[in-house]
C-alpha positions as semicolon CSV with decimal commas, in nm:
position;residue;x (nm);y (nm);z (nm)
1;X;0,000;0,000;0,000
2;X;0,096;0,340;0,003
3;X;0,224;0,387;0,355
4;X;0,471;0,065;0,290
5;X;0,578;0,245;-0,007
6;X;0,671;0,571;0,203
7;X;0,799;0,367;0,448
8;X;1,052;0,232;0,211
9;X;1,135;0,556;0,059
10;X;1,146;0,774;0,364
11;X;1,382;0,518;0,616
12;X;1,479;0,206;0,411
13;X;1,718;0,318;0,131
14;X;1,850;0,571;0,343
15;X;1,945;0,302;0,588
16;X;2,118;0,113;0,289
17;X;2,267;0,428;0,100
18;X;2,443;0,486;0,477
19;X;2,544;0,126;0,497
20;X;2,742;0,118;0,165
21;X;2,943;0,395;0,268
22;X;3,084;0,198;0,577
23;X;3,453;0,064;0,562
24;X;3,705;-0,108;0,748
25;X;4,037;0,053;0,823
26;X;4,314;0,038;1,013
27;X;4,594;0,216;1,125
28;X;4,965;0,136;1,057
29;X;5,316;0,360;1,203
30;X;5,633;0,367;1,032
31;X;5,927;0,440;1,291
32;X;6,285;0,503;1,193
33;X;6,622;0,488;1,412
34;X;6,722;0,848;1,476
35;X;6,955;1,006;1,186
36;X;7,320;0,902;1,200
37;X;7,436;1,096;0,830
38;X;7,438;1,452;0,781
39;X;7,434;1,722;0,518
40;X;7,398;2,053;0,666
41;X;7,357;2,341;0,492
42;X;7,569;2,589;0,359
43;X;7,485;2,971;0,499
44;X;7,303;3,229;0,414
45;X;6,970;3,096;0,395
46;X;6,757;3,212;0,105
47;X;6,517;3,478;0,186
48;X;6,182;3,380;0,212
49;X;6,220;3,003;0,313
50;X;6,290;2,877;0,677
51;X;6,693;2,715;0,654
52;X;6,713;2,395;0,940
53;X;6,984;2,123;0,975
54;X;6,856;1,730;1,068
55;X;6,978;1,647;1,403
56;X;7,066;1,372;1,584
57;X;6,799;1,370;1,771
58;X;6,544;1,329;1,520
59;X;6,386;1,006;1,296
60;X;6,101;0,989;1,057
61;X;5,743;0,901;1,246
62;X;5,408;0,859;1,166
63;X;5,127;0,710;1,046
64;X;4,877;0,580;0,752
65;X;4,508;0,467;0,708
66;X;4,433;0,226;0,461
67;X;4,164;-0,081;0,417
68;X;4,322;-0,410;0,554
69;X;4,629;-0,484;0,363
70;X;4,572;-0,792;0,221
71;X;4,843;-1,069;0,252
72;X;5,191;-1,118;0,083
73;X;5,187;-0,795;-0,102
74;X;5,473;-0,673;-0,308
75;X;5,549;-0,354;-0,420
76;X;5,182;-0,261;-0,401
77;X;5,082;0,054;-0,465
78;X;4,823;0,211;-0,228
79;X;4,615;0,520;-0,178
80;X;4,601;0,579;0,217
81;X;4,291;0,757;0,320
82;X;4,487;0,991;0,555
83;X;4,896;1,031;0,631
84;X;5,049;1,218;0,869
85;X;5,411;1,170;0,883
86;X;5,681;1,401;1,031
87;X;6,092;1,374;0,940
88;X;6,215;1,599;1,233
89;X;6,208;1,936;1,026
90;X;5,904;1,914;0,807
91;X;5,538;1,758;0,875
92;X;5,364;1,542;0,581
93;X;5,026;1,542;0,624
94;X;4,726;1,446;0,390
95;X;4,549;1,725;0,498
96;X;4,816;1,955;0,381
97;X;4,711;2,132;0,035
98;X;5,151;2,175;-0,023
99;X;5,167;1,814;0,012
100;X;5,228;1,554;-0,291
101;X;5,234;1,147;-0,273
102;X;5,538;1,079;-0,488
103;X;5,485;0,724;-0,410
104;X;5,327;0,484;-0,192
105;X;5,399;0,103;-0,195
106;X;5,382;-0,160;0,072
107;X;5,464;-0,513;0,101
108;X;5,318;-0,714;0,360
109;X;5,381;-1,128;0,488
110;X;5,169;-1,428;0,452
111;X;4,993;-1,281;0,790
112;X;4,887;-0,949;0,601
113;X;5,183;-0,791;0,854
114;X;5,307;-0,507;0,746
115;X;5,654;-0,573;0,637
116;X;5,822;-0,312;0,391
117;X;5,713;0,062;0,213
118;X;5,837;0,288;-0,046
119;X;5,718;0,606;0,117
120;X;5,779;0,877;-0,081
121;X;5,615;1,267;0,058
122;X;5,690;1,568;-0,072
123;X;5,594;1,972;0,030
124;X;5,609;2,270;-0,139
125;X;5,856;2,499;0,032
126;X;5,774;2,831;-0,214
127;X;5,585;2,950;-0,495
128;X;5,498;2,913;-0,779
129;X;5,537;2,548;-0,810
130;X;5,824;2,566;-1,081
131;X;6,155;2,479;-1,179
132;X;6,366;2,665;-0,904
133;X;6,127;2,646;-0,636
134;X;6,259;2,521;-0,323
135;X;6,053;2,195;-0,182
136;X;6,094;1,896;0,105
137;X;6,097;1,570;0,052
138;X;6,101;1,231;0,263
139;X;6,225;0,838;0,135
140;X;6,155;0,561;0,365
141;X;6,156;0,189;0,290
142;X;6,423;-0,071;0,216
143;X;6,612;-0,001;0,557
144;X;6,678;0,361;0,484
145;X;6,464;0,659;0,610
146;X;6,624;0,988;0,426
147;X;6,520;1,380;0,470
148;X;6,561;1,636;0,260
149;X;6,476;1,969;0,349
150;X;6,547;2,299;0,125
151;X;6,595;2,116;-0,181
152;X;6,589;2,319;-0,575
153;X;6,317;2,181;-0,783
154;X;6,453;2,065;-1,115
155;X;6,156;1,966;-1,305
156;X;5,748;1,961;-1,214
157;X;5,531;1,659;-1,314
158;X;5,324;1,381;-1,260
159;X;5,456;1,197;-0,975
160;X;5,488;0,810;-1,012
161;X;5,147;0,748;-0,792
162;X;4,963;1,005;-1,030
163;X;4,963;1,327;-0,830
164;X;4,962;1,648;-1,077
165;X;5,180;1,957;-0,965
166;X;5,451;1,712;-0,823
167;X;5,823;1,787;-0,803
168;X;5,972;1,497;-0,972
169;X;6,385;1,615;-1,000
170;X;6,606;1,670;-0,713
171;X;6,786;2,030;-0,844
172;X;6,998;2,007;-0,526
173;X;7,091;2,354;-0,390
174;X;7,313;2,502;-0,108
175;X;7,092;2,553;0,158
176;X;6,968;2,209;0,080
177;X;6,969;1,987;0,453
178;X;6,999;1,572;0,486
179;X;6,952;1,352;0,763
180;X;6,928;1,000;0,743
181;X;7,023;0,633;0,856
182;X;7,080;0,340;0,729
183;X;6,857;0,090;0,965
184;X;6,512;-0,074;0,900
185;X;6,231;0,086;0,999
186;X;5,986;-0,042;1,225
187;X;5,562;-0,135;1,150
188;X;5,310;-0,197;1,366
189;X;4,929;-0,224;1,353
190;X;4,826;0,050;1,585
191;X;4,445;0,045;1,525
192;X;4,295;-0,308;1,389
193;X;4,002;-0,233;1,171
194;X;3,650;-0,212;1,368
195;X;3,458;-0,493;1,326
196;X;3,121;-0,380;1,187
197;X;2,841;-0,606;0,950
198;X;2,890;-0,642;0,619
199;X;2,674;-0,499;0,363
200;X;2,496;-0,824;0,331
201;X;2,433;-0,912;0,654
202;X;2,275;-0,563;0,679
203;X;2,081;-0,601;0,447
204;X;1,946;-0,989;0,540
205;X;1,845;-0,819;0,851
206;X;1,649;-0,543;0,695
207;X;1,486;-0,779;0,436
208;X;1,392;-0,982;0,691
209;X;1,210;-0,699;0,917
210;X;1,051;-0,539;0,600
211;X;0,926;-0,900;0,533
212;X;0,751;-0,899;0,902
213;X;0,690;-0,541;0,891
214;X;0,477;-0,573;0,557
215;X;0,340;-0,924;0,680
216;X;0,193;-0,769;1,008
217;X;0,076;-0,519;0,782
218;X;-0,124;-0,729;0,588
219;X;-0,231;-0,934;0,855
220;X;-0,365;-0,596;1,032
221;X;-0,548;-0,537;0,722
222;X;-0,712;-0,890;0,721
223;X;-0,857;-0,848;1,051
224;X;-1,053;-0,505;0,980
């Protein structure tokens, strides 16, 4: 009748329309050793940009969302749904409208552990994005965690994960800065995906209290 009809319209396929858009995610950190190699840079700083040297005191840190990586990955490229990393100088974030994803791979053990990255950030240090602007950029993955900070843009592009407006050649530069090491990082699942029913157990449990819903219905309507 028409009040089942409304019924469906008005609360049932807003119920499912809210249901598809529900994911699992979790959380995994990246941790380096602190910086043992330095390249520090050469004075005066350029006006207009903020000149810093890595310390020994500082590592790369941070952390990724991303669906469930599935097991023994390799080299697989991923889109995170949020980043935020920081190298000691500069901060990497997803939310950061200076930041690019050069690239983003991760490789993970018969146990979907995460194992490996190729975790490559940049940021925009000036403007416009050209050829001789100055930019950041991090490399982690394959025991190494390096910094760059200050660095001459040689060259803007598409970066290998497909981000537009990227800086894809190191144009070096004295006030450039390094820091890095030469030690694995560390992984670790810091927030296991919540577990929440799948779109078709939703919507077995909706069917099935439409299905009594429209049966009392009728039933009510029997009676009269």
């Amino acid at each position: 009748g028409a009040n089942v009809k409304k019924y469906l319209l008005r609360f049932l396929l807003p119920a499912l329309l809210a249901l598809a858009g529900m994911a699992q995610a979790a959380t995994y950190s990246v941790t380096s050793a602190n910086y043992t190699n330095f390249i520090n840079f050469t004075p005066p700083c350029v006006p207009g940009i903020t000149c810093a040297d890595y310390a020994p005191t500082m590592h790369f840190v941070g952390t990724f969302d991303v669906a469930t990586l599935a097991p023994n990955l390799a080299n697989a490229s991923i889109t995170p749904t949020a980043f935020s990393f920081n190298d000691g100088i500069n901060t990497y974030a997803s939310s950061d409208a200076d930041v690019r994803v050069y690239q983003f791979t991760v490789t993970t053990d018969a146990g979907g552990n995460l194992t490996d990255v190729d975790i490559n950030l940049e940021k925009w240090q000036s403007a416009p994005h050209a050829p001789g602007a100055y930019w950041a950029y991090v490399q982690v993955g394959g025991g190494v965690a390096i910094g760059h900070n200050n660095v001459l843009c040689g060259g803007v592009g598409v970066s290998p994960a497909g981000v537009a407006d990227s800086c894809v050649l190191d144009g070096g530069g004295v006030v450039q800065s390094r820091g890095w090491d030469t030690v694995a990082p560390t992984y670790a699942l810091v927030a296991a995906p919540a577990t929440v029913p799948t779109l078709s157990q939703w919507a077995q449990i909706i069917l099935v209290s439409l299905m009594t819903l429209v049966g009392l219905w009728q039933a009510r309507r029997l009676t009269r």
